[in-house]
C-alpha positions as CSV (number, residue, x, y, z in Angstrom):
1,X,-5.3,53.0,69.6
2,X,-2.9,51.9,66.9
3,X,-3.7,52.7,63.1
4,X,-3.3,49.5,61.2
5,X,-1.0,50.0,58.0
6,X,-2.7,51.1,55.2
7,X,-2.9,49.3,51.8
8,X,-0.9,50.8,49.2
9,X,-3.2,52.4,46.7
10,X,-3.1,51.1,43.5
11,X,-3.3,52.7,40.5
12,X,-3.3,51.7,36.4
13,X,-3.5,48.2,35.3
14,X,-3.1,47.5,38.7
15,X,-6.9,48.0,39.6
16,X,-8.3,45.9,36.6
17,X,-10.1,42.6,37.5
18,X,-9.2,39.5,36.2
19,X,-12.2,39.9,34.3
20,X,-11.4,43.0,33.1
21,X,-8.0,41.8,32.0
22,X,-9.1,38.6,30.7
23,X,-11.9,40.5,28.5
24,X,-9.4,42.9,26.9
25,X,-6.8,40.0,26.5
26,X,-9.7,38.2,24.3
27,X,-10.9,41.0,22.9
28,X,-6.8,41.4,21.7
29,X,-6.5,37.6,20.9
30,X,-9.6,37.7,18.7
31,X,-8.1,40.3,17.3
32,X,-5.4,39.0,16.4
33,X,-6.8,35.8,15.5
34,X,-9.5,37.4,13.2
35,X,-6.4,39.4,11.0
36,X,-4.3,36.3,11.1
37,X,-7.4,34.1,9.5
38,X,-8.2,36.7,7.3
39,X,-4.6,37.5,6.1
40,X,-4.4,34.0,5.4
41,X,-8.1,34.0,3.6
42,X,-7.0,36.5,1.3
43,X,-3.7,34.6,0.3
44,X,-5.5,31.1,0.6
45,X,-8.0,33.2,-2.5
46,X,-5.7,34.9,-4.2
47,X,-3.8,31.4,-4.7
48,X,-7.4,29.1,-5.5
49,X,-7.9,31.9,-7.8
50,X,-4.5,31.9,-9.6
51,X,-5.0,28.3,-10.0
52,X,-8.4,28.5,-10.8
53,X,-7.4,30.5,-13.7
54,X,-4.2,28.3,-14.8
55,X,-6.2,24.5,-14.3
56,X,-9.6,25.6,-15.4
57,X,-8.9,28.4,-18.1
58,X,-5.8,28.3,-19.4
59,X,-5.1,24.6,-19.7
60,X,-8.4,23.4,-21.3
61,X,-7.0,26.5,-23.7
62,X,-4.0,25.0,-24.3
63,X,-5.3,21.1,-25.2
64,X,-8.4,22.4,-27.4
65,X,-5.6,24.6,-29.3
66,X,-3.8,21.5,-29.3
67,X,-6.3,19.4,-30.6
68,X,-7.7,22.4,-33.0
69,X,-4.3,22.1,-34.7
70,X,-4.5,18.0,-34.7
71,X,-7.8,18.2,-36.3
72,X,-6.6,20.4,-39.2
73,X,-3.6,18.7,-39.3
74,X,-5.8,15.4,-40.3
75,X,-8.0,17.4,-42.5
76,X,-4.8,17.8,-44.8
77,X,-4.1,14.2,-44.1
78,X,-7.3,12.9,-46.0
79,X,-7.2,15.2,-48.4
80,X,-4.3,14.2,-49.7
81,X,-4.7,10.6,-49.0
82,X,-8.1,10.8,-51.4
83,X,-6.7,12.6,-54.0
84,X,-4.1,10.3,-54.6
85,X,-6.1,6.8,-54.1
86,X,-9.8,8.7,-54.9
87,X,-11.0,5.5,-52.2
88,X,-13.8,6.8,-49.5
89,X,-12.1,5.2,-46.8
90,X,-9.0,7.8,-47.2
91,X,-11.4,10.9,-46.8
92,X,-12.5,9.7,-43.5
93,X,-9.2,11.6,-41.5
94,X,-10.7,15.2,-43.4
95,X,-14.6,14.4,-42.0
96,X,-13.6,13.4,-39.0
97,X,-11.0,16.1,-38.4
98,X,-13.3,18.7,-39.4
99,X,-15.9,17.5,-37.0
100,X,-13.1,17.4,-34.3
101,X,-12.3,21.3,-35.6
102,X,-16.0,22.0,-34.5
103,X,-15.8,21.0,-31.5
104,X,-12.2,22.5,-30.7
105,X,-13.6,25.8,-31.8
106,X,-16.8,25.3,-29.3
107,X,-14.5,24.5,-26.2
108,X,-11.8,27.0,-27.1
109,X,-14.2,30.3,-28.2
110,X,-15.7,31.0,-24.8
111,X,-12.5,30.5,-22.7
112,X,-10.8,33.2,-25.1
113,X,-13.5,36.0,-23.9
114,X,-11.0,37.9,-21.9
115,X,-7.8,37.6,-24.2
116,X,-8.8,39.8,-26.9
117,X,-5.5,39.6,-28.3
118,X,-5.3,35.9,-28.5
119,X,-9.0,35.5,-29.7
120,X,-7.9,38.2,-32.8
121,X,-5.4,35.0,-33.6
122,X,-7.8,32.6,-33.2
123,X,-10.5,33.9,-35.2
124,X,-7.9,35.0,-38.0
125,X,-6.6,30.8,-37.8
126,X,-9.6,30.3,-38.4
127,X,-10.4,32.4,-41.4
128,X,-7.2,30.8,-43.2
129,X,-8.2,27.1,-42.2
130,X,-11.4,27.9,-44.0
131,X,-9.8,29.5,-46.9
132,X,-7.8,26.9,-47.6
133,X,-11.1,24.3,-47.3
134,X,-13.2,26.6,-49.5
135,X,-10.0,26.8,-52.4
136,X,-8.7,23.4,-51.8
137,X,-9.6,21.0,-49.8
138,X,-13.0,20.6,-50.9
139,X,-12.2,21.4,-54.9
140,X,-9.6,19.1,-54.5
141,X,-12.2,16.5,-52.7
142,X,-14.9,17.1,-55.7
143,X,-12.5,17.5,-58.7
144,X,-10.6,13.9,-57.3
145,X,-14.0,11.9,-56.6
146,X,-14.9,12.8,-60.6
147,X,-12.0,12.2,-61.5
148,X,-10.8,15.5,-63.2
149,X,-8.6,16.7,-60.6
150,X,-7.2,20.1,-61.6
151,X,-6.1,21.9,-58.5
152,X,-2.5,23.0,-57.8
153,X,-0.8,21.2,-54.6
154,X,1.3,23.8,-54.1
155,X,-1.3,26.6,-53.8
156,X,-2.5,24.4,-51.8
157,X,0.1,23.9,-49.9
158,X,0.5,27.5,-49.4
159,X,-3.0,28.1,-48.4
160,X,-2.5,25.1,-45.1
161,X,0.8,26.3,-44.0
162,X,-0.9,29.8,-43.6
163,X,-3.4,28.1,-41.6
164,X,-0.8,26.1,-39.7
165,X,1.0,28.9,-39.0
166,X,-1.7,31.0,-37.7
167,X,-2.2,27.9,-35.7
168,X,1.5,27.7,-34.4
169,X,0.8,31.3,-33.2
170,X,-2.4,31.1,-31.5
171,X,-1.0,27.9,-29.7
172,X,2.5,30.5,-29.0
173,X,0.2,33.1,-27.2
174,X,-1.3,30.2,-25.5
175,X,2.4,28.4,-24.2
176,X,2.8,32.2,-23.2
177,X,-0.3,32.8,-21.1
178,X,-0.1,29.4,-19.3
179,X,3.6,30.6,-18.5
180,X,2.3,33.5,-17.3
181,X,-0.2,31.9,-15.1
182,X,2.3,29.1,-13.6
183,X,4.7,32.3,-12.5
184,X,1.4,34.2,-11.0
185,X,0.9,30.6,-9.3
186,X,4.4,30.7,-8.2
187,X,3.9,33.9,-6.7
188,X,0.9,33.5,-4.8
189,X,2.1,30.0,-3.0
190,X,4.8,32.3,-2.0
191,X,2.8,34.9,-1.2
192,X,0.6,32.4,0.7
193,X,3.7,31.2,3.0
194,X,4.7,34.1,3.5
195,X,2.1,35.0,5.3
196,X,1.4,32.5,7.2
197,X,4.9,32.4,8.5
198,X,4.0,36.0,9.7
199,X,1.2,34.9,11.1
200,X,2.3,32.3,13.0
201,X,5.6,35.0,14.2
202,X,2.8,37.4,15.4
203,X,0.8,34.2,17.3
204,X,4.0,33.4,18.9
205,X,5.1,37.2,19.7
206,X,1.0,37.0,21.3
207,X,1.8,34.0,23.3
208,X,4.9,35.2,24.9
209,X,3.4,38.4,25.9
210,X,0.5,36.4,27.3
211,X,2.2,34.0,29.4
212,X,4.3,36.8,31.0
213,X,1.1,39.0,31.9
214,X,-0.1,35.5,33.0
215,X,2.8,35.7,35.4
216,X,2.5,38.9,36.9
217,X,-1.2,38.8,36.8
218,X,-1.8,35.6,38.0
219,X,0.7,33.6,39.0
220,X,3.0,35.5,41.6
221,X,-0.1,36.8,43.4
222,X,-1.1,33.3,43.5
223,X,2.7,32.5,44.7
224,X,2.1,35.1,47.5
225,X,-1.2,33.9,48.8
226,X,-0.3,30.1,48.8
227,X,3.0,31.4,51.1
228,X,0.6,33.4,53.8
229,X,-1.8,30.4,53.3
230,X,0.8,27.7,54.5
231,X,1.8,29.9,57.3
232,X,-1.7,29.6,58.5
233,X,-1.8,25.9,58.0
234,X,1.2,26.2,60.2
235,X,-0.5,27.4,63.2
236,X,-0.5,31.0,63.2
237,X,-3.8,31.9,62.8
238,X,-4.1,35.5,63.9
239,X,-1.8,35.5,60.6
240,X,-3.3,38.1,58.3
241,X,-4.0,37.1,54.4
242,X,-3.4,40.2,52.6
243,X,-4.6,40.3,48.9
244,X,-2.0,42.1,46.7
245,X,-3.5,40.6,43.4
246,X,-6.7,41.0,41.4
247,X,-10.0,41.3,43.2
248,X,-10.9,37.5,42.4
249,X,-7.8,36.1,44.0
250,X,-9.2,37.8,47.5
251,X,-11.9,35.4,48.0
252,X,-10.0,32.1,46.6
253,X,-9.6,31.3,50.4
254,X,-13.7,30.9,50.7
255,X,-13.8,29.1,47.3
256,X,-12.5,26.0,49.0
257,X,-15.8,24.6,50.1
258,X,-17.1,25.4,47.2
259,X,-14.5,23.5,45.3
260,X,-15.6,20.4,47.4
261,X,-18.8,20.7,46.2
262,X,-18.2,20.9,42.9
263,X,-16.2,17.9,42.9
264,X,-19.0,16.0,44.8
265,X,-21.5,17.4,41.6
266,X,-19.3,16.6,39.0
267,X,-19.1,12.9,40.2
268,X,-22.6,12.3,40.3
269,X,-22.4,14.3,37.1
270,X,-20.4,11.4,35.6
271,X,-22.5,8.8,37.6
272,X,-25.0,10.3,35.3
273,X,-23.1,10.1,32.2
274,X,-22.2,6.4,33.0
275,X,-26.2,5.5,33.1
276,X,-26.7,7.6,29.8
277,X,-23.8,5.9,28.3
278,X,-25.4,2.3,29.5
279,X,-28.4,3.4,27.3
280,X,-26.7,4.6,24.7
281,X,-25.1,1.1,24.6
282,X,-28.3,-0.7,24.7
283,X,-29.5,1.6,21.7
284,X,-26.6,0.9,20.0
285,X,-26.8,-3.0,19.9
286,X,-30.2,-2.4,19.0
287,X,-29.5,0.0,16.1
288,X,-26.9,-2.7,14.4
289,X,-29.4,-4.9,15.3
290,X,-31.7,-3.3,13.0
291,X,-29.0,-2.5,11.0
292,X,-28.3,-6.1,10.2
293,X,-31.9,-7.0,9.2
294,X,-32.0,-4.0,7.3
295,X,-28.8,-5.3,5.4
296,X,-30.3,-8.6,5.5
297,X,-33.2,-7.3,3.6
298,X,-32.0,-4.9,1.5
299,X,-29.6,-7.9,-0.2
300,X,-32.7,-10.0,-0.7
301,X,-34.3,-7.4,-2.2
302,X,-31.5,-6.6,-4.6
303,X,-30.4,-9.8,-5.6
304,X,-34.0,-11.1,-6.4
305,X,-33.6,-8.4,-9.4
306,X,-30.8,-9.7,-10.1
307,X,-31.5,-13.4,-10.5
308,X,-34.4,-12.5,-12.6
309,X,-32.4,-10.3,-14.5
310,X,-29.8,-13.6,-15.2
311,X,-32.7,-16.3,-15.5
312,X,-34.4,-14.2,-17.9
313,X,-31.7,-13.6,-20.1
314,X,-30.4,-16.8,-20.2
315,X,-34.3,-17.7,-21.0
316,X,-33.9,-15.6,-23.6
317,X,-30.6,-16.8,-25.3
318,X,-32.5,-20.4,-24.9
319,X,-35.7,-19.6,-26.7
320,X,-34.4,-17.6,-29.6
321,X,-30.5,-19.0,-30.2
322,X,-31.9,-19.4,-33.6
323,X,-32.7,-15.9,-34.2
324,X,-29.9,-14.6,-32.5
325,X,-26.3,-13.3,-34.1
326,X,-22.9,-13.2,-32.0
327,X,-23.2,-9.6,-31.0
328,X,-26.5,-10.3,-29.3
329,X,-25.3,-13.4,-27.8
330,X,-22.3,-11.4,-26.4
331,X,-24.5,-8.8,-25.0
332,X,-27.3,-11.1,-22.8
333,X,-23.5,-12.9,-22.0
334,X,-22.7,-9.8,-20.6
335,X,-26.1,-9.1,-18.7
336,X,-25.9,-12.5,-17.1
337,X,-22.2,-12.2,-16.1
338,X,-23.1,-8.4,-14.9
339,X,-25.4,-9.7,-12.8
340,X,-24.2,-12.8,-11.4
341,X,-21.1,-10.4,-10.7
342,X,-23.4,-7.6,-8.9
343,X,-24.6,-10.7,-6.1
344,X,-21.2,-11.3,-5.9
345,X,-20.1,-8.1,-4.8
346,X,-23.5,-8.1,-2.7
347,X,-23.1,-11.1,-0.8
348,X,-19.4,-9.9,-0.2
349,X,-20.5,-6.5,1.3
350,X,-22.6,-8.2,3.4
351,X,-20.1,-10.6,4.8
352,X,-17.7,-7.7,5.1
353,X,-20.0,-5.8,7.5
354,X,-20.5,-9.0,9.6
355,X,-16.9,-8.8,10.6
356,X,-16.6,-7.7,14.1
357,X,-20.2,-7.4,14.7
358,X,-21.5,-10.6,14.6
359,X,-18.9,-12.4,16.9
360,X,-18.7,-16.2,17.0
361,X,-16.9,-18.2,20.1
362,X,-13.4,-17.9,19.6
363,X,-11.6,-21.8,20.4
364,X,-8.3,-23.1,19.8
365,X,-8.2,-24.2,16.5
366,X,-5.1,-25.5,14.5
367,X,-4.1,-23.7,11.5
368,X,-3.4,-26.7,10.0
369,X,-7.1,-27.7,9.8
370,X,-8.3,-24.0,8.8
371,X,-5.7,-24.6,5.9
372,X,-7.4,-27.9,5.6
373,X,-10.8,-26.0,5.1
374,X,-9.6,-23.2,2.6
375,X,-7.9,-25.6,0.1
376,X,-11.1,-28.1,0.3
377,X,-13.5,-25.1,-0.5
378,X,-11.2,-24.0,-3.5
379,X,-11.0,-27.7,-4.9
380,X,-12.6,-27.2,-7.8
381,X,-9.7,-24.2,-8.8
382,X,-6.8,-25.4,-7.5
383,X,-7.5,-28.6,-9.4
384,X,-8.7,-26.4,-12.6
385,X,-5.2,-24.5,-12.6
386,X,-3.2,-27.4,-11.4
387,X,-1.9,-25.5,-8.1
388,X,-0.2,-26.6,-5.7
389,X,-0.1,-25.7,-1.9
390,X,2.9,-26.6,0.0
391,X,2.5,-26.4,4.0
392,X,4.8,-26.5,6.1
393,X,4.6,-30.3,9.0
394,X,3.8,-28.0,11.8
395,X,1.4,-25.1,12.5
396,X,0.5,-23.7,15.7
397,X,-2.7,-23.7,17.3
398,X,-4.4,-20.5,17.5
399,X,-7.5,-18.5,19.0
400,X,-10.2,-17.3,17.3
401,X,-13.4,-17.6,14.9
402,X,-12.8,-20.5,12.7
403,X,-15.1,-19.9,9.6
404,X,-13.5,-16.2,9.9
405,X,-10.1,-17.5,10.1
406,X,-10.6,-19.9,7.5
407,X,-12.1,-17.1,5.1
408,X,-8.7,-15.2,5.4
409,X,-6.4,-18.2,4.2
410,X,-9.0,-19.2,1.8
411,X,-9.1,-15.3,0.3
412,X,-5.0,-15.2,0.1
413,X,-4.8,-18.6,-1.4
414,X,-7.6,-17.6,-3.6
415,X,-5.6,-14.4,-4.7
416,X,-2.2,-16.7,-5.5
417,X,-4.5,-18.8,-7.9
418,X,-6.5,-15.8,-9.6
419,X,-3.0,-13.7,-9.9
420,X,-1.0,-15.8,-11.7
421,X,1.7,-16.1,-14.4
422,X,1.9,-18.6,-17.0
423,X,3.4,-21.4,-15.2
424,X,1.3,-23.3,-13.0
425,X,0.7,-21.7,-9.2
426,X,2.9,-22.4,-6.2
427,X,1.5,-21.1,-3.2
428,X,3.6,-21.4,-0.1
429,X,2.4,-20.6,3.5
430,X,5.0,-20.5,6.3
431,X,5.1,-19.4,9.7
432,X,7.1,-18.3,12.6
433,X,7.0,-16.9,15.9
434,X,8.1,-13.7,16.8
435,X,7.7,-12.8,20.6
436,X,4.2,-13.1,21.6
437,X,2.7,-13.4,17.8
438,X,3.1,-15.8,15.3
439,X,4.0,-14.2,11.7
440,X,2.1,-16.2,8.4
441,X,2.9,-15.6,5.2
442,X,1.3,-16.8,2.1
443,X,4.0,-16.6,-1.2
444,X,3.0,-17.2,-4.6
445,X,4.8,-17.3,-8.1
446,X,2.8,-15.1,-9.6
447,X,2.2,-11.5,-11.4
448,X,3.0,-9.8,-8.1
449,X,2.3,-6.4,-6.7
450,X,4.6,-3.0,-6.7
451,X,5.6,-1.8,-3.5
452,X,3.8,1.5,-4.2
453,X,0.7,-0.2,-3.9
454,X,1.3,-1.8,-0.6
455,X,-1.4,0.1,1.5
456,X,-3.9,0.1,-1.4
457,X,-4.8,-3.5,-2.3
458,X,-5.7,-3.6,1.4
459,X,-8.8,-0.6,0.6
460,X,-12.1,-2.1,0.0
461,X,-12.9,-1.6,-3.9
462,X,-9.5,-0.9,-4.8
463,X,-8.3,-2.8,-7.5
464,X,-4.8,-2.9,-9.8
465,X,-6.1,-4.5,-13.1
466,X,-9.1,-4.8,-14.7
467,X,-12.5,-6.9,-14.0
468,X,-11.7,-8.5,-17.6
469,X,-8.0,-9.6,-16.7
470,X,-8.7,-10.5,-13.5
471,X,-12.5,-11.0,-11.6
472,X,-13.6,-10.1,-8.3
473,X,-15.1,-7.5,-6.6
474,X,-11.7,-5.6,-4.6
475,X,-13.4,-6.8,-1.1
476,X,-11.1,-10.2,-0.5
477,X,-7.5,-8.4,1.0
478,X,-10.0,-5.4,3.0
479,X,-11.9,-8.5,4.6
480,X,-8.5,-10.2,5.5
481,X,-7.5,-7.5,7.2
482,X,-10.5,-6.8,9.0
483,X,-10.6,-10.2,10.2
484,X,-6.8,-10.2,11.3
485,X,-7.6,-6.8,12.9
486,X,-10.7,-8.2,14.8
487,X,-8.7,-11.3,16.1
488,X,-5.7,-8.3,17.6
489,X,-3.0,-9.3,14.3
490,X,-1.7,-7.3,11.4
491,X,-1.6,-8.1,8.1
492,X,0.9,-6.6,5.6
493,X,2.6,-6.6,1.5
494,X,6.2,-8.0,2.1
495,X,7.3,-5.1,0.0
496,X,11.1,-6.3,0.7
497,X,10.4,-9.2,-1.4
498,X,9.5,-7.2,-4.4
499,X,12.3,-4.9,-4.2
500,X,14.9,-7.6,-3.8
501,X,13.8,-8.9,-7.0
502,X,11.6,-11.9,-5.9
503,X,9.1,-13.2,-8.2
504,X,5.3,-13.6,-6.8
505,X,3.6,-11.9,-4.0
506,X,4.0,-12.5,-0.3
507,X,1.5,-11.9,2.5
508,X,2.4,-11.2,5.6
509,X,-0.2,-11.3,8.7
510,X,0.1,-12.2,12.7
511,X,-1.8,-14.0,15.1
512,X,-1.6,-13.8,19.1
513,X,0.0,-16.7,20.6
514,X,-2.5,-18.4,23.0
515,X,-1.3,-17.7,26.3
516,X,-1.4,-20.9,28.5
517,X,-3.9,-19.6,31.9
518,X,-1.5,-19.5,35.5
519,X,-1.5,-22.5,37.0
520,X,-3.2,-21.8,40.7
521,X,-1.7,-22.3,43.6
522,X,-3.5,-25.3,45.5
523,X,-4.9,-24.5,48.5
524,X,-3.9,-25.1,51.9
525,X,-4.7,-28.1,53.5
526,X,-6.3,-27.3,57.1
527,X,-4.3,-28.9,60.1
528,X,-6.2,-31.9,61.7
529,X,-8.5,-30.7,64.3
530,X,-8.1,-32.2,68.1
531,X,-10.3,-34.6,68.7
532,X,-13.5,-34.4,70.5
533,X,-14.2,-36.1,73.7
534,X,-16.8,-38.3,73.0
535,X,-20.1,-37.8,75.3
């Protein structure tokens, strides 16, 4: 009886299990990855650290040295100033710089605690600001206010620019240290790349020598087994399948049922997660259903407050105008306008969460009659500013929710008014097509907006000028672009304009062109049937 061929023996790494390998290959990679992340840690400290030091330490050092020296500097100021005119208002610079001293020396003192050196100048600064108050200042303050004023300027003079040279040191040593810390800073965001550029070299280096034991671990056994496995498939079954890999590869051959049913589990798995999901849906509408009567009732509840608040005050101003000076009357005109401003912004958070969520039927609706409905519910300030809104003869017809779509032209033409120069407004809305979207804009002749801010104005709350130049609540351009969003458009700044030197703002937002449905084919007409014979 013939001997079958035996195996070669194997020997080394050639006897580990994929397990095996892939357990030391983590362990490695872990490794690796824990010394990488903790190289990195160390600079990423170092670097916080430096700059801990510089922002946090050194800086506020500089600025209260900065304004220590301002404060004295003022001190010599009023003294002088009330010597000569001896009037109380010319003594205010000397109380109110020594009052800013005080509080120069409480910031500056404790940051100092570990520059022994520099805190030596300090206190010695300090010592000659105070001689110069004690054989001065304040003589010269007492001996001017009774009129006997006997001091010498010039030892006085003396005495301040010791101080203020003291001064000019300690804020020297300060200069110094921050340069000192900027360098350090300097060198740890070098030190910091540094490292992660070695890092990422040693990732790489571990990512190459992965993928090539991949290879001859894996993949050319693999490449060696599908060959013998395809010669089977091929008819010659009494084909031996020799296993020259790993140990797992040997029984990949039996795994194939198993595969099957897998993929049956996992799709009933996902038949699974498509029920779960259904529920979560359901829970979902029902959460923003809650959601909006919670929003519904939180507004009333806040904005009852508030119109007490503004009745109440306004009661007030009635009832006792008589008793009541300007400043008063300013501050219950600020209460009421606070107020009335807070249900503003209320009433406009609430409409800004309704976008999306509570969807209307979308109809064709011309844009000519939502412009229509925008300029009618700003009648009262158009008319007020003397506007004037120029439309162009034709606008398209387009698809959507028409109180929402109305709100966005309403809000743009809004802004054109609010934003203007001193000329009376000219807003201009034009339109053209461009592929499958019609373009709007909406241009006005007024302050305008810098192309830098192009992405913010359209942030909920973000604002460019203040609520005293300019009302509102920073909600109006965030809603227009949530609607324009919600309806499939864009909305944009024409930056172009600005930078070309164009006066006014322009808006830019599209629309999807409505697209008309296929006309059907009709159906075919059945061919006569033959007629019956008739009984």
């Amino acid at each position: 009886m013939s001997e079958h061929p035996s195996r070669p023996r194997r020997s080394g790494l050639t006897r580990w299990s994929l397990r095996r390998r892939s357990t030391v290959a983590s362990v490695l990679l872990v490794v690796v990855f824990a010394a990488a992340i903790a190289a990195v840690a160390v600079a990423i400290n170092d670097l916080d650290s430096t700059r801990a030091r510089l922002l946090d330490r050194i800086g506020p050092m500089v600025i209260s040295s900065e304004q220590l020296t301002t404060a004295v500097v003022d001190q010599e100021t009023g003294v002088r100033g009330f010597a000569i005119t001896v009037r109380p208002e010319f003594r205010t610079p000397y109380d109110d710089g020594r009052s800013r001293q005080r509080q120069a020396e409480a910031e500056l003192r404790p940051l100092l605690t570990d520059l022994p050196g520099v805190e030596a100048k300090f206190e010695e600064a300090l010592r000659h600001v105070e001689v110069w108050r004690a054989e001065y200042a304040e003589p010269t303050i007492e001996q001017a206010a009774a009129a006997r004023l006997t001091t010498d300027p010039e030892a006085g003079k003396v005495l301040f620019d010791r101080a203020r040279s003291a001064l000019d040191e300690l804020r020297a040593d300060l200069e110094e240290e921050r340069v000192v810390g900027r360098a350090a800073l300097n060198d740890s965001a070098t030190a910091l790349v540094r490292t992660c550029v070695i890092t990422l070299g040693a990732l790489l280096l571990l990512v190459v020598v992965a993928s090539v034991l991949l290879r001859s671990a894996v993949v050319a056994p693999l490449s060696r087994l599908s060959h013998q496995v395809r010669q089977v498939a091929d008819g010659r079954f009494g084909h031996r399948v020799e296993v020259t890999g790993p140990a797992e590869i040997a029984g990949l051959a039996e795994d194939v049922d198993v595969m099957r049913a897998r993929i049956l589990y996992e799709l009933e798995v996902l038949r699974q997660t498509n029920t779960e999901l259904d529920t979560l849906s359901a829970d979902l509408k029902r959460s923003n259903a809650e959601l909006e009567q919670f929003a519904y009732v939180a507004s009333h509840d806040l904005q009852e407050p508030l119109r007490k608040v503004a009745s109440f005050c306004q009661l007030l101003e009635r009832r006792y105008s008589d008793k009541l000076d300007d400043n008063a009357r300013q501050y219950i005109g600020f209460a009421v306008d606070g107020a009335r401003r807070m249900q503003v912004l209320i009433n406009d958070l609430l409409s800004f969460s309704r976008v999306g969520r509570h969807t209307g039927k979308h109809v064709d609706v011309p844009v000519a009659n939502l412009v229509e409905s925008a300029q009618r519910n700003l009648g009262a300030v158009l008319e007020e500013t003397g506007a004037t809104v120029e439309v162009p003869a034709e606008l398209p017809v387009v698809r959507g929710e028409v109180p929402l779509l109305t709100a966005v032209f309403q809000n743009l033409i809004g802004n054109a008014v609010k934003f203007r120069a001193e000329e009376p407004p000219v807003v201009r809305i034009g339109v053209e097509r461009d592929g499958d979207e019609w373009v709007f804009s909406v241009s006005d002749n007024g302050i305008g907006v810098e192309p830098q801010f192009a992405e913010r104005v359209f942030v909920i709350f973000q604002r460019l000028h203040g609520k005293d130049a300019y009302p509102g609540t920073g909600i109006g351009l965030a809603m227009c672009r949530k609607i324009v969003e919600f309806h499939g458009g864009r909305i944009w700044l024409d930056t172009e304009h600005a930078e070309s030197g164009g006066r006014g703002t322009t808006i830019r937002f599209t629309l999807p062109v409505i697209t008309p449905p296929e006309p059907q084919e009709p159906a075919a007409e059945p061919e006569p049937a033959a007629a019956e014979p008739r009984a």
